[in-house]
N, C-alpha and C positions, 0 to 999 in steps of 0.2 A: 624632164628631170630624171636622173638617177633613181629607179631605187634603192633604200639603203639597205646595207651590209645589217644585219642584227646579229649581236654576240650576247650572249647571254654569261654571263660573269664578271663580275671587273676584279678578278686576282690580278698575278703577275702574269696569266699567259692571257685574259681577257685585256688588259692594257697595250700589252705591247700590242696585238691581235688589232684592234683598237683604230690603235698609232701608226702603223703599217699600211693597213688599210684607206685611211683618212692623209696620210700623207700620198700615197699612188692616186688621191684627187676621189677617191670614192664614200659616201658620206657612208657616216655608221650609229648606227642605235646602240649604244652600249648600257644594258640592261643589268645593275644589281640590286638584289633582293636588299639588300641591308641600309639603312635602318630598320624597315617594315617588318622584317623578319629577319631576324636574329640564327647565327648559329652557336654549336657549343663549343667553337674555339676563338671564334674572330672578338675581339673590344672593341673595335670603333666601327665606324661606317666609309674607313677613309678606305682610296680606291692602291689594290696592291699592298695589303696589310700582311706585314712576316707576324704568321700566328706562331710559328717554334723560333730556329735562332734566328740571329741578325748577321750573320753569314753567308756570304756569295760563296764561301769556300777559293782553294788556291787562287792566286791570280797572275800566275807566271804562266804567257802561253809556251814557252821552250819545252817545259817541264812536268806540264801536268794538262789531263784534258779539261777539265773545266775550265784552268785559265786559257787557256784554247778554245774554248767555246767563248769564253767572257769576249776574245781576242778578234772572236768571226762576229760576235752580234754587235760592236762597236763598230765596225766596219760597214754595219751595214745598216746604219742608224739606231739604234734599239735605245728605246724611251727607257727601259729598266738598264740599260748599263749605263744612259747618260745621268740617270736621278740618280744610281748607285755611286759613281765618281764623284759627284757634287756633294753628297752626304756619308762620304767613306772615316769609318774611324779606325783608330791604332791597331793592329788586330795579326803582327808578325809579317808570314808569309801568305796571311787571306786578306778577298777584299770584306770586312763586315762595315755596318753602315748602322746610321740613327736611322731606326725602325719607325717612330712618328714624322720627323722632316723628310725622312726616302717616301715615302707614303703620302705626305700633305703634297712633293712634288711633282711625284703623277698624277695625282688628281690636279691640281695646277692646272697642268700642262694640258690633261685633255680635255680639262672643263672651257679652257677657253682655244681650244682649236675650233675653228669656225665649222669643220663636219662631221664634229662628235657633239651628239646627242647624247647625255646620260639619264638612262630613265629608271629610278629608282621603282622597285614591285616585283613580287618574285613571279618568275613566269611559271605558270603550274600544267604541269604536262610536257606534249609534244607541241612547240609554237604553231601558231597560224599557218594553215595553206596557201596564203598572202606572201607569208615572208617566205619569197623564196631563195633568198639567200642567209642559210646561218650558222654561226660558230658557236656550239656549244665549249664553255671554257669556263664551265662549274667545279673543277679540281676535286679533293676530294671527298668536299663536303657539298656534293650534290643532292638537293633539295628531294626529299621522299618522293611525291610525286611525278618530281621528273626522270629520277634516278628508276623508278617503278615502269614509265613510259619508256624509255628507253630499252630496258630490259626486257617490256612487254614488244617491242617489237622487233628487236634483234633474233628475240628468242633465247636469248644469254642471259643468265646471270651473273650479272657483273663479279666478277673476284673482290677481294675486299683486304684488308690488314690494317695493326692498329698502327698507328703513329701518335707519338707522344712528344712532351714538349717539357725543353729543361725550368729549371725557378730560375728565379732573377734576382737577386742581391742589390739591399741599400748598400754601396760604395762604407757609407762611413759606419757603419757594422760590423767592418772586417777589417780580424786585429792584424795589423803590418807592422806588429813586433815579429810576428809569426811569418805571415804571407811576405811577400818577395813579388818585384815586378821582373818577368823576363820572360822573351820568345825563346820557343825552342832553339840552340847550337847562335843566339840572338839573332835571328836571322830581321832583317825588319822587313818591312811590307807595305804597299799601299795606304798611306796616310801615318804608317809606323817608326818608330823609331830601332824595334831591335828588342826594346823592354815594354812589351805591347799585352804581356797576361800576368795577373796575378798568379802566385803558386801558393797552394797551400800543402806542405809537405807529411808524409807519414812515413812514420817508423814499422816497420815488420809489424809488430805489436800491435799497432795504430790501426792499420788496412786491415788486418786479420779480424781484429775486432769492429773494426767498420763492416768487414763480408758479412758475417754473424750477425750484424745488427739488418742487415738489408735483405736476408735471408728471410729473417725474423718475423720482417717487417710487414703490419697489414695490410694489405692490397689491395685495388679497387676492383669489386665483382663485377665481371663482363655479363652474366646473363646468358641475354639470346645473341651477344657476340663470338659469344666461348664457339672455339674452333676455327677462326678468324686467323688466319696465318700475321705474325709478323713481317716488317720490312727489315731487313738482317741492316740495310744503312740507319736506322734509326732504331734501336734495340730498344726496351727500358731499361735501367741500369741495375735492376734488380734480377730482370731476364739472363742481363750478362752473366753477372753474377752466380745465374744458377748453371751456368755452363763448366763451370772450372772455377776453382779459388782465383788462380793467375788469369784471368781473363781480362778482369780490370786493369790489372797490371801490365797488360799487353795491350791496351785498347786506349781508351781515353782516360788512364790513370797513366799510361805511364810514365816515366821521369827522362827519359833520356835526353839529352842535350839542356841539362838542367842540371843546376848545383846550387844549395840552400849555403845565402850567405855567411848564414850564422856558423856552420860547420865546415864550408867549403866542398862538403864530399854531395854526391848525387843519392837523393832521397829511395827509401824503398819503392815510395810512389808518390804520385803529384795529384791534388785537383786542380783544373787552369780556371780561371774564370777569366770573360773577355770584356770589355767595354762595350757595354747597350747602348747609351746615347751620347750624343756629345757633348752634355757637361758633365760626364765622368762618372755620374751619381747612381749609374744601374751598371750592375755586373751579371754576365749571362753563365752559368755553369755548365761549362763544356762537355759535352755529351753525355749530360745527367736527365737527360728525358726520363719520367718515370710514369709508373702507375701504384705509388706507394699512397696510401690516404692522407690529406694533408696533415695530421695531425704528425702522422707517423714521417712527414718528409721534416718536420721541423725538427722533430726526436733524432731522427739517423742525422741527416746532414749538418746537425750541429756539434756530431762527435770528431766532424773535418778539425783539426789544428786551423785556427783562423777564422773560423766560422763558427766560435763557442758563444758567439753572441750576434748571430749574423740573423737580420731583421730581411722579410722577404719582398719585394714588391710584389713578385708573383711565385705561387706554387707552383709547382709540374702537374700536366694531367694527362689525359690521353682521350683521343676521339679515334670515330670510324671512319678509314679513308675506302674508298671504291676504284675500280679501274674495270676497263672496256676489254675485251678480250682482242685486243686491237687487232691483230695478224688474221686473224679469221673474220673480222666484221666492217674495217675499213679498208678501203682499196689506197692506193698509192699516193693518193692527193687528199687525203688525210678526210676524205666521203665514206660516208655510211653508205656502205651497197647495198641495202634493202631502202636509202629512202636520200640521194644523194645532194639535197639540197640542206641536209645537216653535215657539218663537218665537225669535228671535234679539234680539242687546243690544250696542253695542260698536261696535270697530271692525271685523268681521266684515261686520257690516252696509253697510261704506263709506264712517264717515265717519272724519273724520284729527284725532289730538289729543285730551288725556286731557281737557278737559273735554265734548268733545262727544262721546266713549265715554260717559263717565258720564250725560250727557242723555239718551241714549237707552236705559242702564240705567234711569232715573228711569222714562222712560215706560213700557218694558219691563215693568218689576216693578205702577206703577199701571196697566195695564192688565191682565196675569196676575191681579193681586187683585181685581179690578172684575169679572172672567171666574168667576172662581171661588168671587163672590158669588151669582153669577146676574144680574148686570147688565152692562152694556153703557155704556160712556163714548170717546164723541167725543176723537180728538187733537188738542190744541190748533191753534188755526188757524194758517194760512201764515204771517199778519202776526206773531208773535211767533216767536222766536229755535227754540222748541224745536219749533213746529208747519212753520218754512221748514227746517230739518236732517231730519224726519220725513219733508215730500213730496219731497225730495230724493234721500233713498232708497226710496223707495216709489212716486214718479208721474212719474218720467221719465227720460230718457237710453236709452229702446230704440233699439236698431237699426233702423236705415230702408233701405228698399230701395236708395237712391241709395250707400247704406255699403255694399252688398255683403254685407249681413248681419254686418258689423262690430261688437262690441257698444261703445259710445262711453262706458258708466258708468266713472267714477271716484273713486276717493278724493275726499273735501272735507271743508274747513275752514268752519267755520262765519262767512259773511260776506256784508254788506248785499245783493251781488249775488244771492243765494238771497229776498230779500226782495220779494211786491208793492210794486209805485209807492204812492208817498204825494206827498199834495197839497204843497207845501210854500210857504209861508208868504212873499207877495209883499216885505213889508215889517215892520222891526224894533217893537220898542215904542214907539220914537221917530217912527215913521211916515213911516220914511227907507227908501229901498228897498235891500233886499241883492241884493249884484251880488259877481261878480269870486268870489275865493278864502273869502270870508265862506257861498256858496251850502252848500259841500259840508256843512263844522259844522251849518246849520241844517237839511240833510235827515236828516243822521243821526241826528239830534236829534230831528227828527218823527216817524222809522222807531221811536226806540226807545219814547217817548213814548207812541206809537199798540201797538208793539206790549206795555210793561207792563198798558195800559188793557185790552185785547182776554186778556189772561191773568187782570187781575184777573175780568172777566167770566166768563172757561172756568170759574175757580173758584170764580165765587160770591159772589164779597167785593169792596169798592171800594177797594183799596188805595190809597193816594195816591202818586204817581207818583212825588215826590222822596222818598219815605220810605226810601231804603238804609239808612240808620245805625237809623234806628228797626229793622229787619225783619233785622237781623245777630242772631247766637243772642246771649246772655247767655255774655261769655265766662267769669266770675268762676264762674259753675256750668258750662260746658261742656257746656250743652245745647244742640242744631240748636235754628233757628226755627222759628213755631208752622210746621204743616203746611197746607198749604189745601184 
């Protein structure tokens, strides 16, 4: 008999890790601590629980790398973008999802796969010298103990920053005399229609006095955190804030492709808020992560137009996330090279945002299973979404002598910048040259194009480029797509 794969975490990159693995025929132990042990951001014990938004973010591969990364992990079975499709709500130009049903469905799914094992208990340390095969995919609320053993034997101490998570609004709290439904420039989206965000508008006046008030506002003390760098993708909104008055106004307040009914003209600034689940009745407030004291988030954020009587289901709060100084301690196949029978999955790893944990779960687990066939398979190359998040954390960002021996790795979001150059394309079909503002659409365009072609190659198969809708699971059976 096999022995089995053991993964230690059930997030989104422990799932898919999981699922990957148990699908290439190899059994797996999939180990979370929770219920037994609790952390301080997760509510339930269910498996792949979104602790901040319920956002996959973009989901257009043409145009954006995420939705290019959404676009390679469907392709290539991924358990977290076929539960994400099946439980996707209204949400513009992103894919966001009901955060309990996208959750109850992976667990589902891998509770009754015949070679997942799910064994509830947190593992404390470095696993048994038994298990010689395992994926750490603790993310980044890796358990003291083990986060300590690991440290203790890289010799690293792990990097760290905070991440915080926005409130979440009762639906019928929020006055729509005021608030207004509409995507930005209405653009619709994945389960959406075009009028997919609440807006709640402010006057000059209105924001200025809101800055002031978040300025103001009392804060939660970090302690023996303080000095903790942030993750610049998930700010607190108060951090923003102490950047610049306009910061807000340029970030996730701003208004553009937005016009308030009631006036017709576009607002000094917007808060959006999104649909949490899908009976409508939870709103998520869009890039409003904080670390204000709950007292003080219901005082500021009730001075929002819309929200002067807006009832919370949840406050914002902030925890410790951790990450591996990946480039200097794991080798290429995503192995701990001080002890190679740990590989890591996740955002531990360094990268930022629940689908590019899950990517690297994906890869994580098909290579764990490819290893414990007796073979050996190549990570997808640079030019696609999942093989530029790969060298990313594995081929660069050391310390150069001119740093002082500083280490310069950090967190990242998965975006074209991580991509080789592509040739791009002089002129349109019309045999008219593209210039000006038309340039960027068409490199993006090329990057992703190039990079679906260079994946269908990894795997074998000649998928056709434009084929998304064809290569989505069957949702009337709620099966993932074929695998490759």
């Amino acid at each position: 008999m096999t022995n089995p794969i053991h993964i230690i975490g059930g997030g989104l990159a422990g799932s898919e890790a999981a699922w990957q693995a148990a699908e290439a025929g190899v059994p797996v132990v999939l180990h979370e601590m929770r219920p037994e042990v609790k952390t301080e951001a997760h509510q339930t014990d269910g498996l792949a629980e979104l602790v901040c938004s319920n956002s996959f973010r973009a989901d257009d591969w043409t145009a954006n790398a995420v939705g290019l990364l959404h676009e390679e992990m469907r392709r290539l079975g991924s358990l977290i973008m076929a539960a994400a499709d099946l439980h996707k709500l209204p949400a513009g130009g992103a894919l966001a999802v009901d955060r309990d049903a996208f959750s109850a469905e992976v667990t589902r799914r891998l509770e009754a796969h015949p070679l997942v094992t799910l064994a509830r208990g947190e593992v404390e340390g470095l696993p048994p010298d038994h298990w010689d095969s395992v994926i750490v995919a603790t993310g980044p609320l890796t358990s003291p103990a083990l986060a300590s053993a690991i440290g203790a034997l890289t010799g690293e101490a792990e990097l760290a920053f905070f991440d915080a998570i926005a409130p979440i609004v009762h639906a019928e709290s929020i006055n729509l005399d005021i608030a207004w439904k509409q995507s930005r420039y209405d653009k619709p989206g994945p389960g959406g229609t075009g009028a997919d965000y609440l807006n709640c508008p402010m006057s000059r006046d209105q924001y200025e006095a809101f800055v002031d008030a978040l300025l103001a506002g009392e804060k939660t003390e970090f302690k023996e955190w303080e000095g903790t760098p942030y993750f610049d993708g998930c700010l607190p909104v108060e951090v923003m804030a102490e950047r610049g008055r306009d910061t807000l106004r340029f970030g996730p307040m701003k208004p553009v492709g937005l016009s308030d009914p009631r006036t017709g003209m576009r607002p000094w600034a917007v808060v959006q808020l999104r649909q949490d689940n899908a009976l409508g009745t939870l709103w998520n407030m869009v890039g409003f992560q904080t670390k204000l004291r709950h007292g003080e988030q219901k005082r500021v954020f009730r001075m929002i137009p819309g929200l002067e009587n807006a009832e919370f289901a949840r406050l914002g709060g902030l925890h410790r996330n951790t990450f591996l100084n990946s480039p200097k301690v794991l080798d290429g196949q995503l192995r701990l090279k001080v002890m190679p029978r740990l590989r890591f999955a996740g955002q531990i790893t360094g990268v930022e945002g629940y689908v590019e944990s899950a990517a690297i779960g994906l890869l994580a687990g098909r290579l764990a299973a490819a290893e414990r066939a007796g073979q050996s398979i190549d990570v997808p190359p640079p030019t696609t979404a999942l093989g530029a998040l790969i060298a990313h954390i594995t081929g660069g960002h050391l310390a150069t002598a001119e740093q002082g021996g500083a280490r310069s790795f950090q967190p990242m979001n998965v975006n074209f910048g991580l991509f080789p150059p592509v040739e791009v394309p002089q002129q349109n079909a019309e045999g008219r040259r593209i210039k000006g503002k038309d340039k960027g659409p068409v490199k993006k365009r090329a990057v992703a194009e190039r990079a679906l072609a260079d994946l269908a190659r990894w795997v074998g198969r000649g998928e056709p480029l434009d084929g998304a809708t064809a290569l989505r699971h069957d949702e009337a059976r709620g099966s993932p797509p074929p695998r490759g």
